[in-house]
Structure formats: C-alpha cells, structure tokens
N, C-alpha and C positions, 0 to 999 in steps of 0.2 A: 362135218363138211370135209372137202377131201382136202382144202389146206391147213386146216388142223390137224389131219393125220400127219400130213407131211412135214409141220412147224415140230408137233410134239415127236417126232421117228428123228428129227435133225437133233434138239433139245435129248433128246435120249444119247445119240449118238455121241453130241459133245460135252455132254455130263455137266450140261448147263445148271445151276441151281435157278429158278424160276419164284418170284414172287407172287403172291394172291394175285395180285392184279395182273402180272403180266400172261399169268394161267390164264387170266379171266380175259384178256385182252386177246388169245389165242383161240378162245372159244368165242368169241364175238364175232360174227359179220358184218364188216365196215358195211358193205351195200351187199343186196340183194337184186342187182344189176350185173350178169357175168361183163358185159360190155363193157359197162364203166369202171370196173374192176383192170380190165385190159389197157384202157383210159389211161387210168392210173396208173399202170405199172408201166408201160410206155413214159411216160411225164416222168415220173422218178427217176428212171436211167438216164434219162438225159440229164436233169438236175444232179443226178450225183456225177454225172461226166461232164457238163459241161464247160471246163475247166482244161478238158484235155482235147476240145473241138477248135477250130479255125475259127469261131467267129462265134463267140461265148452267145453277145446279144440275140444271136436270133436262132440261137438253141434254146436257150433262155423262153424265146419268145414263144417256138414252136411247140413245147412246154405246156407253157399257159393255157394254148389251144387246145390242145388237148385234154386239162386240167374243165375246161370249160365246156367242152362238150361231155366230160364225164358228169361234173355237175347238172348238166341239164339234162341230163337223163336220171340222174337224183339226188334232189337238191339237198336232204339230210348227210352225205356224204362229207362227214365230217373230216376225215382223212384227206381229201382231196384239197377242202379249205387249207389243208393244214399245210400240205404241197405248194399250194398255191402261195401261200405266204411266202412258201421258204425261195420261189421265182423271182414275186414281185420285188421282195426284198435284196434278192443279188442284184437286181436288174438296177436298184436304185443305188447300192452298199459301192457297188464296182462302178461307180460313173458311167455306166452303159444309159438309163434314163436315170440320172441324178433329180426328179423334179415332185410337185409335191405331189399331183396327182398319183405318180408310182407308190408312193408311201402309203397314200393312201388307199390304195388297192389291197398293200399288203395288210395294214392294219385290220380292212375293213373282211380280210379273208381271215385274218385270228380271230375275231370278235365272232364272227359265225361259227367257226370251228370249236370254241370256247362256250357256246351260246347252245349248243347242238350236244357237247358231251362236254359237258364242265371236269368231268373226270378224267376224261383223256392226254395221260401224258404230253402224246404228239402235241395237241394242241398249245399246252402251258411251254412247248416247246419253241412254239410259232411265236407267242405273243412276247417272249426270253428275246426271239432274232428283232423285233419290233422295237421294244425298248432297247436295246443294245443297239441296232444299224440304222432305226428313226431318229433315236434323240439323245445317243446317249448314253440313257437312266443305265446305270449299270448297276444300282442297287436293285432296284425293280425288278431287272434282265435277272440279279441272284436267285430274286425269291421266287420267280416264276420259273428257276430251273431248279431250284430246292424241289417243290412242286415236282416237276417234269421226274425228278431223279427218283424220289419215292415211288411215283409209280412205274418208270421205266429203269431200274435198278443197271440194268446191262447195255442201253442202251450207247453205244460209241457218242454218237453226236451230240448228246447233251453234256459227257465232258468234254467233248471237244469245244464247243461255245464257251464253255465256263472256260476251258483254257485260253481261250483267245481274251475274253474277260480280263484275267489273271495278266495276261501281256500286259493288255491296255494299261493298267494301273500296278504294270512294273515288280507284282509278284512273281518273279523269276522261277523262284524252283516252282510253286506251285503249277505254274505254264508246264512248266516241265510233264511235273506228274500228273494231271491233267490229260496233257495229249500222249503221253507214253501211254495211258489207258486207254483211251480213243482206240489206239494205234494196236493195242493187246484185242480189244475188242471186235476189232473191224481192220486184219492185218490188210487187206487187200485194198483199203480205200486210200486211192491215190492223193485224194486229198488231204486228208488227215497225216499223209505221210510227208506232203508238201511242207505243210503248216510245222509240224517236228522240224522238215529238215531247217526251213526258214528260222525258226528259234534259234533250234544248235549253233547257225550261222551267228546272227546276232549275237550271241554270249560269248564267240568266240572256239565255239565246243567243235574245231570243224572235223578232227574224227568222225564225231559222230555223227555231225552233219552226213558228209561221205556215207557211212555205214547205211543212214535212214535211207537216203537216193538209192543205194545200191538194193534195198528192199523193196522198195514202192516199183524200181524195175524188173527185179524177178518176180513181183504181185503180178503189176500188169504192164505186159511186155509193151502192147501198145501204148505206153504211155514213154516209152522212152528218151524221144524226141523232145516230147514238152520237160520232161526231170533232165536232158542234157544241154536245153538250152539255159533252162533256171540255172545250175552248174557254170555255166559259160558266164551268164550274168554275174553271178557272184564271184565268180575269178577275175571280172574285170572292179569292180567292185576293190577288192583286196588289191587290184594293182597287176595282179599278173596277166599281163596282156599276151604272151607265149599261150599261158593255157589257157587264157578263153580261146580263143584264134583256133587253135586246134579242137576246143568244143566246137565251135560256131561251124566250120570247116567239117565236123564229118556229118552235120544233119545235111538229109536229105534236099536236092535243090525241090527249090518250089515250097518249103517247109516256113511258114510265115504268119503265124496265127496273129491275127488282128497288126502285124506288121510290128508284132516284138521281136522278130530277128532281123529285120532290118535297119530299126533302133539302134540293138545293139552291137551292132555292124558298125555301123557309124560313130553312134560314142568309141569303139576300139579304135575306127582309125583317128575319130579326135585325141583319143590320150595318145596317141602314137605319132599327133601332130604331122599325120596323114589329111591332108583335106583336101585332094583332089579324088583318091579312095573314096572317103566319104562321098564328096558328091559322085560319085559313078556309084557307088550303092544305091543313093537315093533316087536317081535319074531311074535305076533298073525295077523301083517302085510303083507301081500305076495308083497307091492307096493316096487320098487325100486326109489320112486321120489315119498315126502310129500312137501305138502303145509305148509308151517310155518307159521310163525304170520306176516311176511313181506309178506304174501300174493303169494310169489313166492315159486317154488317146487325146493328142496333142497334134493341133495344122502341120502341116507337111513347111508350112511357111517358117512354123518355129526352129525345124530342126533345117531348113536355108537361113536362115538367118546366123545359128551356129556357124555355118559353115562360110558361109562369108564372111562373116569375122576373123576363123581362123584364115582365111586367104588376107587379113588385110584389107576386104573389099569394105571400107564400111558406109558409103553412100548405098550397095548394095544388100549391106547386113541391117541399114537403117531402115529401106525399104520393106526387106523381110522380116522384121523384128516389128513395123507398124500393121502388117499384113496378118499378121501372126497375133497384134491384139485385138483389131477388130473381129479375126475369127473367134479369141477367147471370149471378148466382149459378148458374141452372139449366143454362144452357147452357157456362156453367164443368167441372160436372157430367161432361158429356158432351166436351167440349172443353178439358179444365185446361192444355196446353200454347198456348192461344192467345192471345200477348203483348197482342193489342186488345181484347178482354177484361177482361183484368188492367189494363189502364191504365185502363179506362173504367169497372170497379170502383173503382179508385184513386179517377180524378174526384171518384166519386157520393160517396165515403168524404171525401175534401177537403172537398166542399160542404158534405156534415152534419156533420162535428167544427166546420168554421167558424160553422155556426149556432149549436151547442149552446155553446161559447166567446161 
C-alpha cells in the first residue's frame, strides 16, 4: 500500500529501530475504506490540536463526527474506536461534559476497539486514558500502558500518559523523564510540550520551563498565543504582575480562548487591587462561562462576585456570589462527580457562612 511505502521511506530516513509489531502494524490496513481513512485523519488533527483552538468543546465535538461517520462506513475500524476514546474522554477529563453518559461513550469506544484487535497497541492505549480519566485506577491505567508500550515501543503518547501518571502520584523525576521522551519522540507536539513546560513550572525548574515554551514556539508557530498566554498565567502565578501584564498586552486583541484571557485579565487587575479594571475587562466579555486558572469554566456571576468584594460592595458581592452557586448547583446537576465544582461550591458556601457569623 502506498502508506506503507511512505511510513517505511520516513522510518528509513529517520533511522528509526522498529519492533515486530510495529513492522507489523505498518503493513496492516486499519480500513479498506479510503473515505473513512480520510475520516480519520481529519478527527486526529483536530484531537491532537484541540488544545490550541478557541473553543476546545466543540472541536472536540466536531471530532466525534467525524470519527462516526468513519465508523459507519466501517464499523471493524478499530483505530477510529480508539480516536474516539481518546475525544470522549477529554471531553469528560477537561469539564467540557464532566457527566456519566460522556464516560461512558469513551469506555464503551475502548471496549470495541479492544474487542476488534486485542493486539492493538493504540487500543490498550484507549482503555490506559479510561482507567486513568474515568476512575482513577492508575495501577490498571500501568498495566494497560505496559501493554500499549511493548507493542508501540516509539510511540510519544503513551509516555506521555504514563508521565502524567507519574505526576499524579508525585514521582517527580520519573514525570520528568517520561515526558522528556514524549517530547524526544514527537518534538513538534505542542502538547506534549505544554505538559513538560507545566511540570518544569511546578518543581520550580523555571529555566527550563522557559526553554520548553520557547521550543513548542519555534515547533509550531501557530501555537504561540496560546504558549504566551500559559506564560502570562504563570507569571502571575509567581507574583510578577509587570510580566504577566506585558504577556497578556502583546496577544493579539480578540485572542480569548474559551475566555482564559479574560480571566486572567481580571485576576491581574485583582492582585493589583485594581477592581474597577477588572470590572471593565469583564463588562468587554459577552461569554457567560470563563475558563479560570483551574482550568475549568466558571459563571460570569463568580468572577462579579470577586469583584464586588474587592470594591467593598458586599450586599452586591452577596448577590453575585449566590447567583454564582445556583449556576454551580446546576451544572452539579449534570456533572456531580466534578471535584472543581464541588470546591468552588465550597468557596461560595465559605464566603456566606463568614458573612452571616
């Protein structure tokens, strides 16, 4: 086939060593559907970019569709299941649809995918994101990227899970070397380079931090906006409100992915005990749901609430701080296992017993 030729001319070129299986996985055709092939490869890019898009959920979503109409032009298309997990699954991981149904969409796309070629890396790779961003099991998530790793030996993304793993439960260096492979494997993936810089940050390592950013931008250039607002976030973070301010200040206007620059717009001018700034940032918002620094999108109510407080207004901050848990309350609702959520219920619940005391 002629993406074999072109796999094994790349593999030649980059003096790749190749394992039986991944030969064997190079001479295999996923489908014998060019369409759903095309399907597929459409779905992927966006999956691995959509991170770096304005509105992750419904690149996410757009995705799936597409993942689904390749399926149903062939439903053995074990590859695409596998895709498909890896959608459903952010779509639930990132509080985009935190709910159980989402879960189980992704489950029920590895179990096929598993069910269809038990041998298949990718797939042990699927059911690894399952156990780890369903429930968890992070000893399970091992053995099924134990698994995944024998058969896809080079493959980037499966240490990169295993280093996010590694975070979770605080093996530090191992995180490390981990995603430094990822990252040797697959220099160009923005994500993978996110995830390093995000570590380095955490440990304190912020050399390297810097160095990572400054790679993932000259990877892919388009990606620089979203790697200079991360940057601006973590400078305020650290305190230095100068240099986020001059991050934040040279993206592009109009630049507002799910309304995380807006956010942290506002937290600057809160620590800088600016809150009339603040609120004219948020006034210049039309979004009813910002991305915060927990990564998860939180009422517009919550972050009026902040800011009536910081003015002193607190019959005002009172009002938006109960407006703000009936929104959380609802999408509780819909999402009762979402930990940021539940804390940021907590918050609102702290503020008004402390005022009613």
């Amino acid at each position: 086939a002629i993406q074999s030729e072109v796999a094994e001319n790349i593999v030649a070129q980059l003096k790749a060593n190749l394992s039986t299986s991944e030969k064997a996985a190079i001479d295999l055709r996923p489908t014998r559907d060019p369409e759903a092939f095309d399907l597929y490869l459409q779905a992927k890019e966006l999956i691995n970019t959509f991170h770096d898009t304005p509105d992750w959920k419904d690149t996410l979503l757009k995705a799936i569709r597409l993942l689904d109409k390749a399926i149903s032009r062939d439903d053995k298309f074990a590859l695409a299941y596998c895709l498909a997990t890896r959608a459903n699954e952010a779509l639930y991981w990132f509080n985009l649809d935190h709910t159980p149904a989402r879960l189980a969409q992704a489950k029920a796309s590895a179990q096929r995918a598993l069910e269809l070629a038990p041998d298949l890396g990718e797939a042990h790779l699927a059911q690894a994101l399952v156990y780890y961003h369903g429930s968890r099991d992070y000893a399970r998530a091992r053995a099924e990227l134990a698994i995944a790793r024998r058969a896809l030996p080079n493959n980037a993304e499966v240490y990169l899970v295993t280093g996010w793993i590694d975070r979770r439960q605080g093996r530090w260096e191992d995180a490390v070397k981990n995603l430094e492979k990822a990252a040797e494997l697959d220099p160009r993936n923005s994500k993978i380079l996110q995830d390093l810089g995000v570590l380095y940050d955490v440990l304190r390592r912020y050399d390297e931090e810097e160095s990572v950013f400054d790679r993932a931008i000259a990877a892919n250039p388009s990606s620089a906006n979203y790697f200079q607002l991360m940057r601006a976030e973590i400078e305020l973070e650290k305190g230095n409100t100068k240099t986020a301010r001059i991050g934040l200040d040279s993206l592009p206007a109009g630049y507002d992915p799910d309304g995380a620059t807006t956010s942290t717009r506002i937290n600057l001018a809160l620590y800088e005990r600016d809150a009339a700034s603040a609120a004219k940032v948020l006034a210049a918002s039309k979004l009813e749901d910002l991305v915060g620094e927990t990564g998860s999108q939180l009422p517009r109510s919550w972050f009026q609430a902040l800011i009536a407080r910081a003015q002193g207004d607190t019959q005002k901050a009172r009002e938006a701080f109960t407006m703000a848990r009936l929104k959380i309350q609802a999408k509780l609702h819909d999402q009762p296992e979402d930990g940021v959520l539940l804390a940021m219920l907590g918050l609102v619940d702290a503020v008004c017993v402390g005022w009613r005391r």
